[in-house]
C-alpha positions as CSV (number, residue, x, y, z in Angstrom):
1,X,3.2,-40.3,-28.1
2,X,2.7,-36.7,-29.3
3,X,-1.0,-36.3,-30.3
4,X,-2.0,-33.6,-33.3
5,X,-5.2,-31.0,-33.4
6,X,-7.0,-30.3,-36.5
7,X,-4.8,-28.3,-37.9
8,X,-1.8,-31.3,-37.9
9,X,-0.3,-29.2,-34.9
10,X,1.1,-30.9,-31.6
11,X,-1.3,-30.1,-29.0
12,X,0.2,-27.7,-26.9
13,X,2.3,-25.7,-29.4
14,X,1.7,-22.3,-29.7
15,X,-0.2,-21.0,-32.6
16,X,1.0,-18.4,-34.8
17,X,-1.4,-15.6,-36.2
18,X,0.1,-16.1,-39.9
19,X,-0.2,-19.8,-39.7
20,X,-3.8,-19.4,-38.2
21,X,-5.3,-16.0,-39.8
22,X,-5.9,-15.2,-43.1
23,X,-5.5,-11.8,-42.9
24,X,-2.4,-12.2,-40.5
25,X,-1.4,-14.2,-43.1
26,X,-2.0,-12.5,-46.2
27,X,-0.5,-8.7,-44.1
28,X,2.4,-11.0,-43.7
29,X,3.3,-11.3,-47.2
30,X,4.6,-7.7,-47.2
31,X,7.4,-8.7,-45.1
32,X,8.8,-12.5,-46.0
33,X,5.3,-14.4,-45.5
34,X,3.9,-17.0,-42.6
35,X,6.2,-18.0,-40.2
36,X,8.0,-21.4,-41.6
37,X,8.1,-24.6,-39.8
38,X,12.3,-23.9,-39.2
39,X,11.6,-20.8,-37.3
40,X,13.4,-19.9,-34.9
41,X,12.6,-18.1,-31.7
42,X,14.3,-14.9,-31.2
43,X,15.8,-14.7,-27.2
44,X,14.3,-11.4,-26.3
45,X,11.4,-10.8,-28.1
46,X,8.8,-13.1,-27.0
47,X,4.9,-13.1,-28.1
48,X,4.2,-11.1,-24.2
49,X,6.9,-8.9,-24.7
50,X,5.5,-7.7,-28.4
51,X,2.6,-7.9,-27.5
52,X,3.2,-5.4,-24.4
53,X,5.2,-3.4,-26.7
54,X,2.2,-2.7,-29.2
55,X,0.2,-2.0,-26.0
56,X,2.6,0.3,-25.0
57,X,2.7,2.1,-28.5
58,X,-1.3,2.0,-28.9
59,X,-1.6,3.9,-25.8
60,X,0.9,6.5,-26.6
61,X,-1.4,6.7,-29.8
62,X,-4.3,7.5,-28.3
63,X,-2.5,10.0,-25.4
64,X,-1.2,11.8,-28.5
65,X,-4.6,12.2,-30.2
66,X,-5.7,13.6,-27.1
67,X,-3.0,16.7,-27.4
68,X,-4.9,19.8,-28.1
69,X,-7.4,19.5,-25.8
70,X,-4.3,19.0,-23.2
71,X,-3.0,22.0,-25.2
72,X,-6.0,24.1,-23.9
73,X,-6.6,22.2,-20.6
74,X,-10.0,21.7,-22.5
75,X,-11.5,24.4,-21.9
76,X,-12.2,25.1,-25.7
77,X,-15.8,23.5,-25.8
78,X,-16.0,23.2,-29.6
79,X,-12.1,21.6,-30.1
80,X,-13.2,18.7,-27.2
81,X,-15.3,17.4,-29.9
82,X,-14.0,18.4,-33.3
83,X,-10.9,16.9,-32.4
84,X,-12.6,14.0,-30.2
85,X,-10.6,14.7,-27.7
86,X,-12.9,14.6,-24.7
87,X,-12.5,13.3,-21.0
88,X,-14.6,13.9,-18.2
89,X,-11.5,13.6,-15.8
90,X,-10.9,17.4,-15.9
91,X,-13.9,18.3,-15.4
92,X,-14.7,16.3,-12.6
93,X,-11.4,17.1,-10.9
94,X,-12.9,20.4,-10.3
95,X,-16.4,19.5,-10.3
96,X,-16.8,16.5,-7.7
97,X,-14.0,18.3,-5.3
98,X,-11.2,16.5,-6.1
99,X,-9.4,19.9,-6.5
100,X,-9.8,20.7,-2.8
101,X,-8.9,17.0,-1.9
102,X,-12.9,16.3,-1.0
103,X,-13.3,12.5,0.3
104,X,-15.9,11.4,-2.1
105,X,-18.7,10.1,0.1
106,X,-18.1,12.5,2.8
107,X,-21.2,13.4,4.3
108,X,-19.8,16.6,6.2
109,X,-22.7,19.1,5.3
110,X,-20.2,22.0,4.7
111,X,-18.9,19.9,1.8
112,X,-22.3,18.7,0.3
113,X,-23.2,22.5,0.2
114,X,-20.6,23.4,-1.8
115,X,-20.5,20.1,-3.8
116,X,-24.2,18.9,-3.7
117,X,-23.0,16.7,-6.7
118,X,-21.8,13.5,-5.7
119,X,-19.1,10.8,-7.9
120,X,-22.0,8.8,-9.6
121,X,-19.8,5.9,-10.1
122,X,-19.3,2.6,-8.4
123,X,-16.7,3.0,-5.4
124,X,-13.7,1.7,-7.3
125,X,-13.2,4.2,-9.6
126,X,-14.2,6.9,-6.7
127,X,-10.8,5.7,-4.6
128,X,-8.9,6.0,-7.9
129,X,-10.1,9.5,-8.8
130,X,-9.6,10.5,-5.2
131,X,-6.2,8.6,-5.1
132,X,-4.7,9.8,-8.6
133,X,-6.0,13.6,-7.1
134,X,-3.7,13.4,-4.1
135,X,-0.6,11.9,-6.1
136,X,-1.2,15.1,-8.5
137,X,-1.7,17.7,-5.1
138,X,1.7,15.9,-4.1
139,X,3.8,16.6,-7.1
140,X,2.4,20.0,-7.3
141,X,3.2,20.8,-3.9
142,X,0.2,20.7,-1.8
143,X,-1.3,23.5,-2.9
144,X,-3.1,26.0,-0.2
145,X,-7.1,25.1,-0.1
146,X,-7.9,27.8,2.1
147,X,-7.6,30.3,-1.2
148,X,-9.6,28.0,-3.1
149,X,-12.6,27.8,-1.0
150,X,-13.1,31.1,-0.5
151,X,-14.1,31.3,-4.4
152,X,-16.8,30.1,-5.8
153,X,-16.7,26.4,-7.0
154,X,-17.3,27.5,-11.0
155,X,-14.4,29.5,-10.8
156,X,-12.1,27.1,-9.9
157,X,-11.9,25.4,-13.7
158,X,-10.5,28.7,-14.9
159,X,-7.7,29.2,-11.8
160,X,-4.3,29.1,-13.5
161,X,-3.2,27.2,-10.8
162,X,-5.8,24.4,-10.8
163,X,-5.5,24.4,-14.5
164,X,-2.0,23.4,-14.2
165,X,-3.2,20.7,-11.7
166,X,-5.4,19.3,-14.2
167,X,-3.6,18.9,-16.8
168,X,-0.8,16.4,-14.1
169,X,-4.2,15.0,-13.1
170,X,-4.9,13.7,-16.5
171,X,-1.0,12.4,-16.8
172,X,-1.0,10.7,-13.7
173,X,-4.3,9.2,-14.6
174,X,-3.0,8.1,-18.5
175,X,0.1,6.6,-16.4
176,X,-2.2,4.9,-14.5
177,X,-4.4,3.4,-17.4
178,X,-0.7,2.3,-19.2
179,X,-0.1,0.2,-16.6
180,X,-3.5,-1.5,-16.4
181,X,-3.6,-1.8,-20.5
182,X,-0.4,-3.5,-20.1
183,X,-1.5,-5.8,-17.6
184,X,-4.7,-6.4,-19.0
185,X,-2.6,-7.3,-22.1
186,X,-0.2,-9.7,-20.2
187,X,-3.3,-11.5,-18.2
188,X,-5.2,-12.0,-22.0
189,X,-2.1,-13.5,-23.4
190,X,-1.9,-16.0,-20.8
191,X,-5.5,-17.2,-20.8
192,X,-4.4,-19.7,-23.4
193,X,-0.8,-20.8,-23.9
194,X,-1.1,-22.0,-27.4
195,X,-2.7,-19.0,-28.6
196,X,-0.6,-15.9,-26.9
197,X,-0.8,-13.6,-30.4
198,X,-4.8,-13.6,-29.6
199,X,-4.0,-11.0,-27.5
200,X,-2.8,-8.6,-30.3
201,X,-6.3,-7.6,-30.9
202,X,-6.4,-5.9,-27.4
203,X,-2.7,-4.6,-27.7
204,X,-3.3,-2.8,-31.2
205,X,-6.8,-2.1,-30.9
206,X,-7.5,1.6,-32.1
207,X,-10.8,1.0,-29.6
208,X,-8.9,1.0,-26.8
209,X,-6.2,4.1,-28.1
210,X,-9.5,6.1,-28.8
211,X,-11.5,5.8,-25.5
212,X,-9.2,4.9,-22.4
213,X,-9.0,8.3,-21.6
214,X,-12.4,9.4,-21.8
215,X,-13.4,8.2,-18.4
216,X,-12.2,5.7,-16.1
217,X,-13.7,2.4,-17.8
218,X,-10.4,1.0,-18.6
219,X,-10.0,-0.1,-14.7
220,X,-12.6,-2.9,-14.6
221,X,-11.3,-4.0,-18.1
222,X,-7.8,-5.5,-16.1
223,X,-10.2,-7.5,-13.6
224,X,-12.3,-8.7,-16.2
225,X,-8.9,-9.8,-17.6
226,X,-7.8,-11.3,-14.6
227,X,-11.0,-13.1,-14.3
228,X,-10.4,-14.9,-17.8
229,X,-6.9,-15.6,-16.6
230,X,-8.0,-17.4,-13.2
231,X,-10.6,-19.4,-14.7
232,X,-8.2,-20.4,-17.6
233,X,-6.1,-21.9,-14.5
234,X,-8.9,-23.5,-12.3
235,X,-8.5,-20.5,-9.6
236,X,-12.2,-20.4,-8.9
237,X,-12.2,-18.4,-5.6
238,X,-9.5,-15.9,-7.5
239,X,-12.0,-15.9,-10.3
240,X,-14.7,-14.6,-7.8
241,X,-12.2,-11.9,-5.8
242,X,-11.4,-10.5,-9.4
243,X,-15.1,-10.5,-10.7
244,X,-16.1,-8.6,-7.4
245,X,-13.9,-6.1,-7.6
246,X,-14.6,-5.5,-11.0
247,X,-17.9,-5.2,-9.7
248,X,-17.0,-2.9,-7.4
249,X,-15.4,-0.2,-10.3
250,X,-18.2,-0.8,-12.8
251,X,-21.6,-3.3,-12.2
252,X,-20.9,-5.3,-15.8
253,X,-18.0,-7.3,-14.6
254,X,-20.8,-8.7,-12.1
255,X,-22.6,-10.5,-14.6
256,X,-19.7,-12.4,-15.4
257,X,-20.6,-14.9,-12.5
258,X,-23.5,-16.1,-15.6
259,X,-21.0,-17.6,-17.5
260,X,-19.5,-19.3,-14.8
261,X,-22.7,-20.8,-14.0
262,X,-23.2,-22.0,-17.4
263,X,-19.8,-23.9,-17.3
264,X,-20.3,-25.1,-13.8
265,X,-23.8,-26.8,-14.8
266,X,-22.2,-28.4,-17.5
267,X,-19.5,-29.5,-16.0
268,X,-21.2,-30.3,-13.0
269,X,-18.7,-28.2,-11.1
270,X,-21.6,-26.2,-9.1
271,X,-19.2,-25.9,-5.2
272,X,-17.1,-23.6,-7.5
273,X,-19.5,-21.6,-8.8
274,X,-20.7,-21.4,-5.5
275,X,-17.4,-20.3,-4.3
276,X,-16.6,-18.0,-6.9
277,X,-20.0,-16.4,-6.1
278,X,-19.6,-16.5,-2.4
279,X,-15.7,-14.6,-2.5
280,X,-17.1,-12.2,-5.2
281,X,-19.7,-10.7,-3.1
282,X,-17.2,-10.7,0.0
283,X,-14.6,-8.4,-2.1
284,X,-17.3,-6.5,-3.4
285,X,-18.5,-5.8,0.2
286,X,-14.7,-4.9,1.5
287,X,-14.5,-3.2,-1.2
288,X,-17.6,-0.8,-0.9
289,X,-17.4,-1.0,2.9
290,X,-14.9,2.5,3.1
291,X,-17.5,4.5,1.0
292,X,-20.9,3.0,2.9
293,X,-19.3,3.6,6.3
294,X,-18.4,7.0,5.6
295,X,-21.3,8.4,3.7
296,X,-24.3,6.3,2.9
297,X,-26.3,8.4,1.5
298,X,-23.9,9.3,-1.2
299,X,-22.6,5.7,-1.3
300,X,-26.1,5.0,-2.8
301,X,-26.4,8.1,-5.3
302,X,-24.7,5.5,-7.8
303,X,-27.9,3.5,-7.7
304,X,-30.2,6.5,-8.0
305,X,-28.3,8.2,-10.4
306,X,-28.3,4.9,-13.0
307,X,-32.4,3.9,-11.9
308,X,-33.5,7.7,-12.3
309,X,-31.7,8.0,-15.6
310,X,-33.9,8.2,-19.3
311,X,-32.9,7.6,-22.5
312,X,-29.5,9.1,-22.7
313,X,-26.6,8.9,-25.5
314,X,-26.2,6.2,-27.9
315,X,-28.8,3.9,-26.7
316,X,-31.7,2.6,-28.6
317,X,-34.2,4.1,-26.5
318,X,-33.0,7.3,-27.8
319,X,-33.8,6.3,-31.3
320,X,-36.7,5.4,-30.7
321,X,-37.4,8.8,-28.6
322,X,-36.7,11.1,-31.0
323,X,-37.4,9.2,-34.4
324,X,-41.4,8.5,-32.7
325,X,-41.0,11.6,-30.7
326,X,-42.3,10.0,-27.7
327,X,-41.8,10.4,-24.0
328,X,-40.2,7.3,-22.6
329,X,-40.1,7.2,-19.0
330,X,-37.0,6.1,-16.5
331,X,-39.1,3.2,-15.1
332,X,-40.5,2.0,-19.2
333,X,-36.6,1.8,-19.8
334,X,-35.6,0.1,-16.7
335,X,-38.2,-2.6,-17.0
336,X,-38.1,-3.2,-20.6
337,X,-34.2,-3.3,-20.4
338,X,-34.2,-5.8,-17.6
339,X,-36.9,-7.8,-19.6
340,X,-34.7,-8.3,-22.4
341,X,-31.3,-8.8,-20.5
342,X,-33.0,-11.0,-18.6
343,X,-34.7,-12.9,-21.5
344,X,-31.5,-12.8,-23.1
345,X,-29.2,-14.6,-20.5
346,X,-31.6,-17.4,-20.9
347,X,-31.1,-17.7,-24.3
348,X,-27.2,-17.8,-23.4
349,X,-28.2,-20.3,-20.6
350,X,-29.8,-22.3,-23.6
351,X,-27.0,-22.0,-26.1
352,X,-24.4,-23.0,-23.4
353,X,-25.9,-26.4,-22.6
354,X,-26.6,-27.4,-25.9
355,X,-23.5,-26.9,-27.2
356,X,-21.9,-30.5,-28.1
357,X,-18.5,-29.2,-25.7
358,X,-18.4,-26.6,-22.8
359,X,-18.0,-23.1,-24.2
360,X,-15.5,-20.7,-23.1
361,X,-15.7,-17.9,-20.6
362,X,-15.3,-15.7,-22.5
363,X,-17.6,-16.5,-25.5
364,X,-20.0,-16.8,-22.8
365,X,-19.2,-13.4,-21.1
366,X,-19.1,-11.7,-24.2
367,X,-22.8,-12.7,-25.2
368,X,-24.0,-11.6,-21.8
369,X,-22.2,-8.5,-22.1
370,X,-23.5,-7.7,-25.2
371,X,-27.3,-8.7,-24.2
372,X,-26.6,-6.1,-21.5
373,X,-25.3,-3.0,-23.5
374,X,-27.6,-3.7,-26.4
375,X,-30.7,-2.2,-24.0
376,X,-28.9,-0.3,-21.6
377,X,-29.9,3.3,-21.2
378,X,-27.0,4.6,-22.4
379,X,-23.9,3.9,-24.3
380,X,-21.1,6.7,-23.9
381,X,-18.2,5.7,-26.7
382,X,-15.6,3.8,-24.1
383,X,-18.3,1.4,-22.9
384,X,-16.6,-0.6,-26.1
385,X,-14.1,-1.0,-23.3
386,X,-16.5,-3.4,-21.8
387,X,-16.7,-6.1,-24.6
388,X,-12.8,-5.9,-25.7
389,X,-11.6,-8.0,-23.6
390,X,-14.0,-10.5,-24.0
391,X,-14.5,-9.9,-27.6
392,X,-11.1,-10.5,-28.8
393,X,-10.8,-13.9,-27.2
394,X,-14.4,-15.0,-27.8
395,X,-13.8,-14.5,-31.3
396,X,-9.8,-14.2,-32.3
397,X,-10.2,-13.3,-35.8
398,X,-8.8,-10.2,-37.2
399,X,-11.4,-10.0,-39.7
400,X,-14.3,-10.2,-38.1
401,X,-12.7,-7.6,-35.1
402,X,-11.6,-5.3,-37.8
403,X,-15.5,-5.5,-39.1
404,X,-17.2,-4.7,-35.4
405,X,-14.6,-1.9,-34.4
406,X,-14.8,0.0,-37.3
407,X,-18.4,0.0,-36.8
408,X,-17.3,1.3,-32.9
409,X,-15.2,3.8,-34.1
410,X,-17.7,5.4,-36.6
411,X,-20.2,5.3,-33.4
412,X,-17.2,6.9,-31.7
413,X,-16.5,9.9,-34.3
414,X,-20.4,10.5,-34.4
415,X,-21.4,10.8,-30.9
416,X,-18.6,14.0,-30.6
417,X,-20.2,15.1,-34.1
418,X,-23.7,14.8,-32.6
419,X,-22.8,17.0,-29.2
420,X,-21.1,19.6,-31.5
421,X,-24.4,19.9,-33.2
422,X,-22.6,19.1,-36.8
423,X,-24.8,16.5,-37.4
424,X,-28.1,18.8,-37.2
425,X,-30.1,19.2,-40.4
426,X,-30.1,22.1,-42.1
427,X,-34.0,22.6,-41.9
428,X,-33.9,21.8,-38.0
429,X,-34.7,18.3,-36.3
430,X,-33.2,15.5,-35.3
431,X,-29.9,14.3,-36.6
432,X,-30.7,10.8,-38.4
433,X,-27.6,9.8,-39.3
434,X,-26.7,9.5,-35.4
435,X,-29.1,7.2,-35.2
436,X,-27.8,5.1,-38.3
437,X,-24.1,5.5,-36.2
438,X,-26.1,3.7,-32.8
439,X,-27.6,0.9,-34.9
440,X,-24.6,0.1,-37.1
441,X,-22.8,0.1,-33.5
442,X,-25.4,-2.6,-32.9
443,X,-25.3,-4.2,-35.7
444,X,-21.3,-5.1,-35.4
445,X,-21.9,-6.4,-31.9
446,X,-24.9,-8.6,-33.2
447,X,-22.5,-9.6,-36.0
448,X,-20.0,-10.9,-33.5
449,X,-22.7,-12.4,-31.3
450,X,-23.9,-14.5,-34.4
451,X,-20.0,-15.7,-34.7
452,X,-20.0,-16.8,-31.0
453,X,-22.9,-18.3,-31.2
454,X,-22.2,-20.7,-34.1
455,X,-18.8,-21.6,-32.7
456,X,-20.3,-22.3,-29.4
457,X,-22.9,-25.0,-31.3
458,X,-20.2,-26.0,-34.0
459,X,-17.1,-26.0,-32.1
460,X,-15.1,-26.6,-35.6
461,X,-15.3,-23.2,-36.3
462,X,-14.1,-22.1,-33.6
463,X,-10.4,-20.5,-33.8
464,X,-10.0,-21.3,-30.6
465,X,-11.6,-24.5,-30.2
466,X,-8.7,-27.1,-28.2
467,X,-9.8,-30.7,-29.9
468,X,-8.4,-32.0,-26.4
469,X,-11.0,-30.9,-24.9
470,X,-13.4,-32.7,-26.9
471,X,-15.4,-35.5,-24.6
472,X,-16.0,-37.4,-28.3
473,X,-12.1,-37.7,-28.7
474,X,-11.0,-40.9,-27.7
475,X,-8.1,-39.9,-25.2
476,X,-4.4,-41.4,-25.7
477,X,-1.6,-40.9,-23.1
478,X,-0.7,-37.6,-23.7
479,X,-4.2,-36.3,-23.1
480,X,-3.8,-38.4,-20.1
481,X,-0.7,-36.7,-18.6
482,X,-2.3,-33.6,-19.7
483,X,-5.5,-33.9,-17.6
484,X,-6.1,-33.8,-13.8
485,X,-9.0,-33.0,-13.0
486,X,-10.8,-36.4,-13.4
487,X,-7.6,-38.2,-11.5
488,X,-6.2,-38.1,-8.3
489,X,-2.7,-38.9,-10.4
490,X,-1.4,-38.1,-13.6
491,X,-0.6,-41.3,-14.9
């Protein structure tokens, strides 16, 4: 017996954008109209393959709109922004060492002298910066250091011959990102079967062809990814291995481990939460172990860096800094931030149970997420990285993604506007409409969050929503064959 969803669709088959999205559906009109019920399936060109073919073309989007400051090996300080073309790779290829193949967290005093400024990043991205330096040393020939450090260190940006290092550094590094966009876009697509094209919304995204080169954010987006993926497949310890590690290249991923505890208390599934939990924190300690062993005091500058730091770009504490003109201290934002992150993930705690079925991971990630960048002391333009992932599949509607990243990408356009000083008034003070560009950026995420939140409590809204999962649903053979995790044996 073949049992049917909502929709009149046999459980299990895949769902198809223009069949399921009205604006898939209505964009598809152009070119012949939904896919019919005869379709065939062409041989090649499955949904993964397109989809890692728009990935593939997004990203050589976004490398492209970064060519003139490439052109210039950004050193024009006014083009960086007019064109929104900035990274903080090359400059911190000469400024944290990795020009002179410096091991991060060394704590050789020589080294700290000349480079007092430590990586103030989590260790993961610190081994990639380090690694992608020595793969670009390597196909430039292992250049002589002992030239180098006889100069002074703020001469080295302007060196013809670093310059030329830079600008393979910031290839091998965009090589490097294309691989992890396309796996991130493979692991998405295979969260759910039936819904594969959900995916496209990460593949095409102009947020991601914007800001995966502006730092190295784009790195914990594939183990978030993977994190989805091994949940989706009841992998909980591989769920935990992926979520440390992410936690180990930026802190967000960590928070994932909330959502998994919502699921697990409703499930009453607690031994793998506690596993997931248990591995996460022993890859997260492999993982840091090279850079704690080896330099602990810069090892820690991460953590002083983030708790020392005041209001900074795009965060609401900046608004409310310069529209009040007040002084608001590191320690006001930290504890009023963790206030409200922390009253906020009870509020998800409290939406996740009373929902009628168990809500996703990633509608549940996503409103953590969110609670957590809403407060947060700063928001540079590519922490839209963070929520993309989880976005996309909490909420797979074009509309509604189309609504939220515009409102990202006018955030993203006004924050290089703001640093150029074009948004300044004439008469002198602060530039308002930045501020309008940080709370319409919040007011897309809140936007989505209002979504998730009433497909979590009214599951029929829900795009995503699997009616065999419903507990209500009076189960008939094929949900039978279909489930084994209340039986020993499908029967």
């Amino acid at each position: 017996m073949v049992s049917n969803d909502a929709t009149g669709r046999p459980d299990g088959e895949q769902v198809h954008p223009t069949q399921d999205d009205p604006v898939a559906r209505a964009l598809s009109e152009g070119v012949g109209g939904p896919i019919g019920a005869r379709a065939g399936r062409h041989p090649w060109w499955t949904p993964v393959r397109v989809l890692l073919a728009l990935t593939a073309v997004c990203f050589a989007l976004g490398m492209l709109q970064k060519q003139s400051c490439y052109d210039d090996t950004w050193q024009d300080g006014t083009t960086r922004y007019t064109h929104m073309c900035y990274s903080d790779l090359p400059y911190l290829y000469t400024g944290r060492g990795l020009a002179e193949r410096t091991w991060p967290y060394s704590d050789d005093e020589q080294v700290r002298a000349r480079y007092p400024q430590v990586m103030e990043y989590p260790v993961g991205i610190s081994y990639w910066a380090y690694g992608t330096a020595l793969v670009t040393q390597a196909v430039t020939g292992w250049p002589d250091l002992a030239e180098r450090l006889g100069r002074p260190t703020e001469e080295l940006f302007g060196n013809p011959d670093v310059l030329s290092e830079i600008r393979i550094f910031v290839i091998v590094n965009a090589l490097g990102f294309a691989l992890v966009a396309l796996l991130s876009t493979w692991l998405l697509a295979k969260v759910d079967p039936r819904r594969p094209w959900d995916a496209a919304i990460f593949a095409a995204s102009p947020a991601l062809a914007l800001t995966a080169l502006v730092n190295w954010d784009l790195l914990a987006v594939v183990f978030v990814a993977g994190a989805l993926w091994a949940w989706a497949r009841d992998r909980p310890v591989l769920t935990g291995v992926l979520i440390g590690l992410g936690a180990a290249v930026k802190l967000y991923p960590l928070f994932l481990l909330g959502a998994v505890l919502v699921i697990c208390l409703r499930d009453r599934r607690l031994h793998d939460f506690l596993a997931a939990t248990l591995w996460g924190a022993v890859a997260w300690v492999l993982a840091n172990a090279p850079a704690y062993l080896t330099g602990r005091e810069e090892w820690a500058v991460f953590w002083s860096f983030n708790s020392d730091r005041g209001p900074d770009l795009g965060s609401v504490w900046l608004v409310a800094a310069q529209a009040f003109d007040a002084t608001i201290t590191a320690h006001t934002v930290n504890l009023g931030s963790w206030l409200f992150f922390g009253a906020w993930c009870l509020g998800v705690l409290a939406v996740g149970l009373a929902a009628p079925t168990t809500p996703r991971m990633a509608q549940l990630g996503f409103l953590i997420v969110v609670g957590l960048l809403l407060v947060n002391k700063v928001y540079s333009p590519q922490y839209v990285l963070w929520l993309l992932p989880l976005a996309v599949l909490a909420r797979p509607r074009w509309r509604d993604q189309i609504v939220w990243q515009s409102t990202e990408i006018l955030y993203f356009a006004s924050v290089w506007w703001y640093l150029n000083g074009d948004l300044a008034p004439g008469g002198g003070g602060d530039a308002g409409f930045y501020w309008v560009a940080i709370l319409l950026r919040m007011a897309g995420e809140l936007y989505l969050v209002a979504l998730v939140v009433r497909d979590i409590l009214r599951p029929a809204h829900d795009p995503a929503h699997d009616p065999a999962h419903d507990p209500a649903r009076a189960p008939d053979r094929g949900d039978q064959l279909r489930s084994t995790r209340s039986n020993a044996v499908a029967v």
